[in-house]
VOGU-3710 file (C-alpha; in Angstrom, 3 decimals, decimal comma):
1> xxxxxxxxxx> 50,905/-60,557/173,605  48,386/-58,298/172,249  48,281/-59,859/168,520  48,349/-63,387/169,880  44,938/-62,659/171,821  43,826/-60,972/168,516  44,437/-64,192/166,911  42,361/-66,001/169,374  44,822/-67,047/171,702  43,605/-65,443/174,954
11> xxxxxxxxxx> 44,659/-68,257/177,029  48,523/-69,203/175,548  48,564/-64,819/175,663  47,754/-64,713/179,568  49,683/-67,309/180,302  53,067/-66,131/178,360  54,891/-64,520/181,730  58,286/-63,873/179,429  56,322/-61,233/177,272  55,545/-57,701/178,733
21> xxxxxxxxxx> 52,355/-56,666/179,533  50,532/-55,359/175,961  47,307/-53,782/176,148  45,225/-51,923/173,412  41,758/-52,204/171,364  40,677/-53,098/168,639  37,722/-53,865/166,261  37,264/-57,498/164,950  35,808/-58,653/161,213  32,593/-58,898/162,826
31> xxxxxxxxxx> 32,552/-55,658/164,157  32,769/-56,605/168,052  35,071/-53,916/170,148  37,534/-55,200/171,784  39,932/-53,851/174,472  42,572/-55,917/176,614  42,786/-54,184/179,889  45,170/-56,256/181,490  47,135/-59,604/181,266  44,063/-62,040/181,427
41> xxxxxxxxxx> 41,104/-59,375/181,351  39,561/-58,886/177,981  36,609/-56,540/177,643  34,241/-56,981/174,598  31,355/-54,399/173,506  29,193/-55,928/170,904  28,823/-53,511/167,365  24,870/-53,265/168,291  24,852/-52,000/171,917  20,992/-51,564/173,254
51> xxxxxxxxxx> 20,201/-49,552/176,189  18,551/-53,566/177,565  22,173/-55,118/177,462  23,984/-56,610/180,291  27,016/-56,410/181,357  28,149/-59,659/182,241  31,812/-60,968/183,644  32,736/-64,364/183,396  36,021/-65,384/185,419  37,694/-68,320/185,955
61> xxxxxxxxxx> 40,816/-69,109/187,035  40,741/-66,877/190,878  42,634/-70,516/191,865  45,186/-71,168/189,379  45,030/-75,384/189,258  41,115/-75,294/188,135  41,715/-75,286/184,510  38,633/-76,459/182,762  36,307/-73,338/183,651  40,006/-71,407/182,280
71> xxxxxxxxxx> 39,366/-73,471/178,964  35,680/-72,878/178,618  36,633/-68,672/179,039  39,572/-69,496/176,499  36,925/-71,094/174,141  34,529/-68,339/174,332  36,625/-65,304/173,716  38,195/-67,732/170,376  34,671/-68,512/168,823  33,660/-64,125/169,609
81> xxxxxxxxxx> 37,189/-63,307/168,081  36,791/-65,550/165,203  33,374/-64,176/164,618  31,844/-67,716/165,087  29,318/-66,233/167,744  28,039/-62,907/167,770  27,599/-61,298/171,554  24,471/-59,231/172,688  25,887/-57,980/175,996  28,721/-56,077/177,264
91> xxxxxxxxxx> 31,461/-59,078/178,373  34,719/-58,830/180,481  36,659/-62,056/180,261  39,090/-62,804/183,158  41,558/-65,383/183,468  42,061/-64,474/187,230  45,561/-65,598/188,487  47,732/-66,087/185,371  51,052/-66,397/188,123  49,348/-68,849/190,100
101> xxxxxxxxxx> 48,338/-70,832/186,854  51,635/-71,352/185,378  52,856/-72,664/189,193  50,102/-74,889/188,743  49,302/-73,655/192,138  45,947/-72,645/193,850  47,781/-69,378/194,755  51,060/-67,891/195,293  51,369/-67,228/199,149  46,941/-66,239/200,041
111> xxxxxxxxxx> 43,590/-67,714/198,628  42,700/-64,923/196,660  39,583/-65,620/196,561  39,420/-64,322/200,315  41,089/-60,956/199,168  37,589/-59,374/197,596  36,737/-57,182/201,126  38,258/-53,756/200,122  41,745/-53,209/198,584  44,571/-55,021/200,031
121> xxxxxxxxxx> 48,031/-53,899/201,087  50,015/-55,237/197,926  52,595/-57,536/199,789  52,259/-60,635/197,610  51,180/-61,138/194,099  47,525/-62,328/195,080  46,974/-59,386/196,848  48,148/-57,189/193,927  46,339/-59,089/191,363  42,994/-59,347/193,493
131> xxxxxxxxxx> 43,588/-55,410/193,428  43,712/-55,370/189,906  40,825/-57,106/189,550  38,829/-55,002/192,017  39,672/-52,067/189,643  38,721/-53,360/186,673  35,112/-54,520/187,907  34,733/-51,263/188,905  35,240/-49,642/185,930  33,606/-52,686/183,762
141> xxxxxxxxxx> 30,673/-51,998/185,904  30,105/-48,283/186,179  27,725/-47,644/182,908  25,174/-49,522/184,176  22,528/-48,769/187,090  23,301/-50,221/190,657  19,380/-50,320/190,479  19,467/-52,490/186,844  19,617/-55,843/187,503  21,363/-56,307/184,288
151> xxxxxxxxxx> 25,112/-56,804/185,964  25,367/-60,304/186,005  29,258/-62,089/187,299  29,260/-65,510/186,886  32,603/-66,676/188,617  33,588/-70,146/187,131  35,460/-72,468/189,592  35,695/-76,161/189,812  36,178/-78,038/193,280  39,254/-79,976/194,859
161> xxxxxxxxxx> 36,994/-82,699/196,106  34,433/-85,321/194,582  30,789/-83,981/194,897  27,313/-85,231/195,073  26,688/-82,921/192,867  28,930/-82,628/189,784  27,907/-79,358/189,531  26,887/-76,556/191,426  26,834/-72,778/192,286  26,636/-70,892/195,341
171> xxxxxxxxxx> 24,259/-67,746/195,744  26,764/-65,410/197,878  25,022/-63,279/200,206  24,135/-59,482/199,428  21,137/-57,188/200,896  20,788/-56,108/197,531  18,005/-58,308/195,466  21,253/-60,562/193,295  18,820/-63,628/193,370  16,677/-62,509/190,244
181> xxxxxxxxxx> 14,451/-65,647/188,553  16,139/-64,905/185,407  19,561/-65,838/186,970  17,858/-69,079/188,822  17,170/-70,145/185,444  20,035/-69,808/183,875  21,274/-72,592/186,203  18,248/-74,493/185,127  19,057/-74,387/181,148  22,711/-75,231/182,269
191> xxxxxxxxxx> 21,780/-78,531/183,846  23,726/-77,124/186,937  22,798/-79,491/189,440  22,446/-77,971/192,849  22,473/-74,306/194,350  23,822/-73,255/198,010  22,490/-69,972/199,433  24,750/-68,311/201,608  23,379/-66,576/204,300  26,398/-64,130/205,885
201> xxxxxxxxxx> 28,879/-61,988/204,027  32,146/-63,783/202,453  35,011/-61,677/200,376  34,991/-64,120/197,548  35,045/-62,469/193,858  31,175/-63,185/193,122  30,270/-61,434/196,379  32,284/-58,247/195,988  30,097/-57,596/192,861  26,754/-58,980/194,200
211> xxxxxxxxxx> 27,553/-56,517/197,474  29,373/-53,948/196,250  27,485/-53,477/192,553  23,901/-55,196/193,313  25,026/-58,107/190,478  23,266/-60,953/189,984  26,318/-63,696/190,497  26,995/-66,740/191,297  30,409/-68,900/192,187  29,497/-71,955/190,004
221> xxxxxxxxxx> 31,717/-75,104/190,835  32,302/-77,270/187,544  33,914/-80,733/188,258  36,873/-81,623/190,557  40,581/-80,352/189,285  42,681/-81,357/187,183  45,744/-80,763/185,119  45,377/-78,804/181,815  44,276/-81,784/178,994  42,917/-84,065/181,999
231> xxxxxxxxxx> 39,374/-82,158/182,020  36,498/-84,298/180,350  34,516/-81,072/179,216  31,889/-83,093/177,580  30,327/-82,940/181,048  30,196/-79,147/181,192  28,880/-79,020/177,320  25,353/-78,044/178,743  26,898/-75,444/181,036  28,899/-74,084/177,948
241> xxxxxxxxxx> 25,636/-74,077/175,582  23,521/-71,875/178,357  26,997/-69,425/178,946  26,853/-69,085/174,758  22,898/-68,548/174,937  23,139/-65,958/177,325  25,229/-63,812/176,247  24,090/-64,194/172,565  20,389/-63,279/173,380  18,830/-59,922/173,741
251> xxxxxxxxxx> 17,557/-59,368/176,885  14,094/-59,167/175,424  14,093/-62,666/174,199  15,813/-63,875/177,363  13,015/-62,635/179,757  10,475/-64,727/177,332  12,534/-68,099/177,770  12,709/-67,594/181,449  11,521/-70,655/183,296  11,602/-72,564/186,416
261> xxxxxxxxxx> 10,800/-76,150/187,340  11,229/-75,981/191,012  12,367/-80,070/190,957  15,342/-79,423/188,567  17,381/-78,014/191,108  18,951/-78,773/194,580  18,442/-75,753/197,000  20,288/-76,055/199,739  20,279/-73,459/202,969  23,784/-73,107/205,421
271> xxxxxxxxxx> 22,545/-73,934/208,769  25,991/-73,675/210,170  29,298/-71,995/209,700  32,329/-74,125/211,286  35,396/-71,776/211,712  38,612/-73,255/213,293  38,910/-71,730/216,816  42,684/-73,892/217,739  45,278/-75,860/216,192  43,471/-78,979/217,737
281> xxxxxxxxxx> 40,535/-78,973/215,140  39,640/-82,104/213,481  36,923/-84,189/211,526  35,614/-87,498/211,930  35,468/-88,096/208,222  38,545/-87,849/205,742  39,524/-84,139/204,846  38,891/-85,000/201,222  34,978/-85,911/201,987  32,775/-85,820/199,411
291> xxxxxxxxxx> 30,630/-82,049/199,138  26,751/-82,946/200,124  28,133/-85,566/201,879  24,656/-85,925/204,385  25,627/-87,014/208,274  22,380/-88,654/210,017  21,185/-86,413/213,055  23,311/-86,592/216,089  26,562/-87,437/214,138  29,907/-86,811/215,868
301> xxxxxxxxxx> 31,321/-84,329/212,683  34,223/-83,042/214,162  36,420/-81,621/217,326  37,546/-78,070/218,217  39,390/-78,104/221,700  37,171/-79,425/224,463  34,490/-78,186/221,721  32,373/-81,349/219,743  30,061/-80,620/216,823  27,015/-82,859/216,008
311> xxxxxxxxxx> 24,620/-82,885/212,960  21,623/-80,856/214,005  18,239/-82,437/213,910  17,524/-83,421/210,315  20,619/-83,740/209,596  23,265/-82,168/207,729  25,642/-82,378/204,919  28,979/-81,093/204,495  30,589/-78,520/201,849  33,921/-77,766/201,801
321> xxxxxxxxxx> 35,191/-79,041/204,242  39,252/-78,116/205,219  40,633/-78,585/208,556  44,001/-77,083/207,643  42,828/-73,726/207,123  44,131/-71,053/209,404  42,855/-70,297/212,855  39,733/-68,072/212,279  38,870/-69,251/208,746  35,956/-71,408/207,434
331> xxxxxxxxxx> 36,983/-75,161/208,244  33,609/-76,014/206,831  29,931/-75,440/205,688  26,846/-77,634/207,460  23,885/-77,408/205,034  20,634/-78,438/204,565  18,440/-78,619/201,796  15,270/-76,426/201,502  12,422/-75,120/199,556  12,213/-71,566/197,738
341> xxxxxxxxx> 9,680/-68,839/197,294  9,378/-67,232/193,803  8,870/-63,862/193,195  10,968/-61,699/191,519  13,651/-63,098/193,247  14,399/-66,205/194,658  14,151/-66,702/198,449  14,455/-69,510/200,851  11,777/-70,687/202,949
//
């Protein structure tokens, strides 16, 4: 295990279940530290470590059947190992659910990407692996300042429904400032094409470190699934360009290229959470509706009991939308899109 993700193979490594677990470190031709921390989570220290650097985690694959962010991590730990590109900031590479990726599954028996609260009681394997992770983030995290806004997680996901938007990234909610301009435009030089602010608390991965470590993160949705070899990543080559910028350029330089052109992005505001209250919960629409799908004002969208939800005025459009969740869960999002206010960090109006 350990020499195949020396070789490059970080991906074909995490994935082989037959092989024990084989951790260690190591320094490659380029001089980048390297240490393999567990099955899937590869931490990388760059040979000339500033006091400015971030420390930035990139994840993908928290759902196990969204395999082209998986291939874009897999292709940036092979071009750092083969010394093609030279990093600037402390990285920790996660392939998230390695079990639930070889099912070709979302998960094994819980959406871990609901697990991120506190630790879990370890009854399943999501639950022990979102504890893993937990652990790891912790310790990835813990030389730099809670008050440095240079922890940055960028969780890579990609959606199991068309979208309006091809791609796009949610802001999860923190009362610490996570929505810094230089983060904003990262999603700018990425040609990401919409953001969705979240305005209450959720226990997905990219909140526990924007609440729990003050990171600047983001859950960025890239494309619809598919099967391993089905992804066209020529549609996320401007995503993968900005992920190789950023972690390539001091943080000096990166302040300089900062920018914003409020136009380039969608900003959208949640006006509504819908959370299943009974078993008789339904939409009007199909359950595999388009994301930013917009309802016209006074729009029947759906049925809860003796309970009937209508687009607000202005109207509203839809974001993941799942009426077979469990009783008590998000069935949906109702979202609107807004304006922002730029200071240091980005707020809506």
């Amino acid at each position: 295990m350990l020499a195949q993700v020396k070789a490059g193979a970080f991906l074909a490594a995490s994935l082989d279940m037959d092989s024990p677990e084989e951790l260690g470190q190591w320094r490659t031709e380029s001089g980048v530290e390297c240490a393999l921390l567990a099955r899937g989570v590869l931490a990388i220290t760059p040979s000339d470590l500033t006091k400015e650097a971030k420390a930035i985690v990139i994840s993908s694959g928290i759902h196990g059947d969204e395999t082209a962010p998986i291939e874009l991590v897999q292709r940036l730990a092979e071009h750092i190992l083969s010394g093609q590109i030279q990093p600037a900031h402390r990285l920790l590479l996660i392939i998230g659910h390695p079990e639930a990726i070889v099912c070709h599954q979302r998960f094994i028996d819980e959406n871990m990407n609901r697990l991120f609260k506190q630790m879990n009681d370890e009854s399943n394997p999501d639950t022990v692996r979102a504890n893993t992770l937990q652990a790891l983030l912790r310790g990835f995290y813990a030389s730099a300042s809670f008050d440095d806004p240079q922890r940055w997680h960028l969780d890579l996901h990609c959606a199991i429904r068309d979208s309006v938007h091809y791609t796009f990234a949610v802001s999860p909610y923190s009362e610490q400032p996570t929505r810094s301009l230089p983060l904003f435009s990262f999603l700018q030089q990425a040609e990401v094409e919409a953001v969705l602010m979240a305005n209450s608390p959720s226990p997905t991965f990219s909140w526990f470190s924007a609440a729990y470590f003050g990171a600047q993160a983001f859950t960025l949705e890239l494309g619809k699934v598919a099967p391993f070899g089905d992804n066209d990543l020529s549609r996320l080559e401007p995503f993968y360009q900005a992920l190789q910028t950023l972690i390539t350029t001091p943080t000096h330089e990166a302040k300089k290229q900062s920018q914003w052109q409020e136009d380039a992005l969608a900003i959208y505001k949640v006006t509504r959470t819908l959370v299943k209250q009974s078993d008789d919960f339904s939409f009007t629409f199909p359950n595999d509706q388009a994301n930013f799908t917009f309802f016209d004002q006074g729009a029947l969208l759906g049925k809860d009991g003796n309970t009937e939800y209508y687009s607000l005025e202005g109207g509203e459009a839809i974001v993941f939308p799942n009426a077979n969740v469990a009783v008590g869960q998000r069935a949906a999002l109702l979202v609107q899109q807004t304006g922002v206010t730029l200071t240091d960090q980005v707020t809506v109006k």
